[in-house]
C-alpha positions as CSV (number, residue, x, y, z in Angstrom):
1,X,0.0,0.0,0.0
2,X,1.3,3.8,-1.3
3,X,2.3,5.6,2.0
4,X,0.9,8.7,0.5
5,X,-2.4,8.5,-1.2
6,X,-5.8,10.4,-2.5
7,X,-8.9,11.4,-1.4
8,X,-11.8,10.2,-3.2
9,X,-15.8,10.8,-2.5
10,X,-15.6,7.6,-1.8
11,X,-13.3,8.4,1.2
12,X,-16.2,11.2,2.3
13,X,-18.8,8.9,1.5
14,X,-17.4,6.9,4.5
15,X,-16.8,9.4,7.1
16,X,-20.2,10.6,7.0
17,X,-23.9,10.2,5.3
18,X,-23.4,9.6,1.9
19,X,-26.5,11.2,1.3
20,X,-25.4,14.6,3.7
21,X,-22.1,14.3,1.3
22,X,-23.9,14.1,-1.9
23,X,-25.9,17.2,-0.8
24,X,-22.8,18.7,0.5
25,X,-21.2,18.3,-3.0
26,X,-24.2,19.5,-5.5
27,X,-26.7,21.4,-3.5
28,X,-27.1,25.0,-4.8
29,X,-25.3,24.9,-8.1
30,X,-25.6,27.7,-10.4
31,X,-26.5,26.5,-14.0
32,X,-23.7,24.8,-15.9
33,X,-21.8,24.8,-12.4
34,X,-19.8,21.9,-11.6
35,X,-20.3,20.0,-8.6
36,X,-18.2,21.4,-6.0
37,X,-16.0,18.4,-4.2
38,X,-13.2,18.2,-6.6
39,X,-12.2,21.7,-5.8
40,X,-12.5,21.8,-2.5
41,X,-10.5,18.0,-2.5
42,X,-7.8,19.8,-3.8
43,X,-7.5,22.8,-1.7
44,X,-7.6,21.7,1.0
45,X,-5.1,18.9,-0.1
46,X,-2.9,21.6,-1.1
47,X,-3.0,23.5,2.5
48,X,-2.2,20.0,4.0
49,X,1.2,19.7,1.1
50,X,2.0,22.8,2.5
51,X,2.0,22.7,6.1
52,X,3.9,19.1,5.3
53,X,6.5,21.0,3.4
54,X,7.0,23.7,5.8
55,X,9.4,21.2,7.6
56,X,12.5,20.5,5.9
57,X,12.4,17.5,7.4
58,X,9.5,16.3,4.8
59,X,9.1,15.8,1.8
60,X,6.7,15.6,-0.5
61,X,4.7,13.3,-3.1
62,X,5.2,14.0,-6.4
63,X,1.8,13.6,-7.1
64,X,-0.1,16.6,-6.2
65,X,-3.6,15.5,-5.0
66,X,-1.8,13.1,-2.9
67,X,-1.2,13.3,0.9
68,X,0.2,11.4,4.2
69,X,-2.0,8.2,4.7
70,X,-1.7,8.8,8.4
71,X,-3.3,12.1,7.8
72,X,-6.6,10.9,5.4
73,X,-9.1,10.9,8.2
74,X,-7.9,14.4,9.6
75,X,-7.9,15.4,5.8
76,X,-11.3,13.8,5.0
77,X,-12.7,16.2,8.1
78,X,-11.5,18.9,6.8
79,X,-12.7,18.5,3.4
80,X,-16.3,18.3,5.3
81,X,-15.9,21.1,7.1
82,X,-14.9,23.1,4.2
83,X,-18.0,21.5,1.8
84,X,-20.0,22.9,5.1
85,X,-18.9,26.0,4.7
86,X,-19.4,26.1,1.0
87,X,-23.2,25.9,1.6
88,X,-23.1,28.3,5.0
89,X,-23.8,25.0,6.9
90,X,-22.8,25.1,10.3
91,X,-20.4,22.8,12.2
92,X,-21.2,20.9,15.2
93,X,-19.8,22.2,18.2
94,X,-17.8,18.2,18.0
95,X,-16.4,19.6,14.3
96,X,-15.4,22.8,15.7
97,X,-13.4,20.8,18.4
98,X,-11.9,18.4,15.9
99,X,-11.1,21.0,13.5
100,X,-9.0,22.9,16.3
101,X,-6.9,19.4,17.2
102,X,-6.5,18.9,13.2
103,X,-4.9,22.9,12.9
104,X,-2.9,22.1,15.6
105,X,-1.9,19.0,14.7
106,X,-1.1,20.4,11.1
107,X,1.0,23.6,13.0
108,X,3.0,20.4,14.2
109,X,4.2,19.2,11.6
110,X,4.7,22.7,10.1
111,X,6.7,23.7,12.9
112,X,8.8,19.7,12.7
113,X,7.7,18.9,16.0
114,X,5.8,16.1,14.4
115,X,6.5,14.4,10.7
116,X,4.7,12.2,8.2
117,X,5.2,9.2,6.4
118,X,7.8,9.9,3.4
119,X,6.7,9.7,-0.1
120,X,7.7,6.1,-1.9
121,X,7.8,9.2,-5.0
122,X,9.7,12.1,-3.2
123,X,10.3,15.1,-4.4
124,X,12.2,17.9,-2.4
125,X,9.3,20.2,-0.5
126,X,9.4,23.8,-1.9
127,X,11.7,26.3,0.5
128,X,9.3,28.1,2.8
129,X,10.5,31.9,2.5
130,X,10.4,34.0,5.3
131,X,11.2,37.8,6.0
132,X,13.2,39.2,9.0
133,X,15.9,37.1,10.6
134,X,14.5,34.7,12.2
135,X,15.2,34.6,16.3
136,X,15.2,31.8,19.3
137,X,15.0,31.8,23.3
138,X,14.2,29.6,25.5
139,X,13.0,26.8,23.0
140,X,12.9,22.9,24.2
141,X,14.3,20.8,21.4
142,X,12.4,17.2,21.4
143,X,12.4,14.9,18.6
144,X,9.7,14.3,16.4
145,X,6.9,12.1,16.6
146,X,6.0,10.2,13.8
147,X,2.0,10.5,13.0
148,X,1.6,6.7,11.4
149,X,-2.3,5.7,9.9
């Protein structure tokens, strides 16, 4: 089995009612719109590749709409929430929760106090750019935990 893979519907589908994700996906679509999921797959697959490659320590899949299999349900909740959102549903106060563990979970790994499954298909993750020089005190160095699926 890949170590990185995608998300499908099917992976939504299974997380929730595939009936609330089918109305989640193609409820209030302008005319000739396309149904919304594939978009929303993607970004938020891409804001997960980026946190990931925020750590030098990473690196990522060379396919794009791939991520972390350690991280699918995490990213799978997200996509939800974001669908939500799409249609100005609201989120359970149990989504809001999650959703808070998931960012900071994410920040983690961001900040290499956590990593992720490497890629069987690496590539090197973009250099994160930043401005100013950067400065530390008082930081506790710990190794990182491996997140595993």
């Amino acid at each position: 089995m890949p170590l990185w893979i995608p998300i499908t519907i099917d992976d939504l589908n299974n997380a929730k009612i595939a009936a609330l994700v089918d109305a989640l996906r193609t409820a209030a679509l302008a005319v000739g719109q396309s149904e919304r999921s594939v978009a929303i797959i993607q970004a938020v697959v891409d804001r997960v590749r980026r946190k990931i490659s925020s750590c030098r320590q990473n690196r990522l899949d060379a396919n794009v709409a791939t991520i972390p299999q350690g991280l699918k349900d995490d990213v799978v909740k997200l996509i939800i929430a974001d669908l939500k959102n799409a249609l100005e549903e609201d989120l359970t106060p149990a989504e809001i929760t999650e959703l808070s563990r998931i960012n900071a979970d994410l920040n983690r790994i961001a900040a290499c106090l956590d990593v992720v499954e490497q890629p069987d298909d690496a590539i090197d993750a973009p250099v994160q750019s930043t401005a100013g020089t950067p400065s530390v005190s008082g930081v506790i160095c710990r190794p990182p935990r491996t997140i595993a699926g």
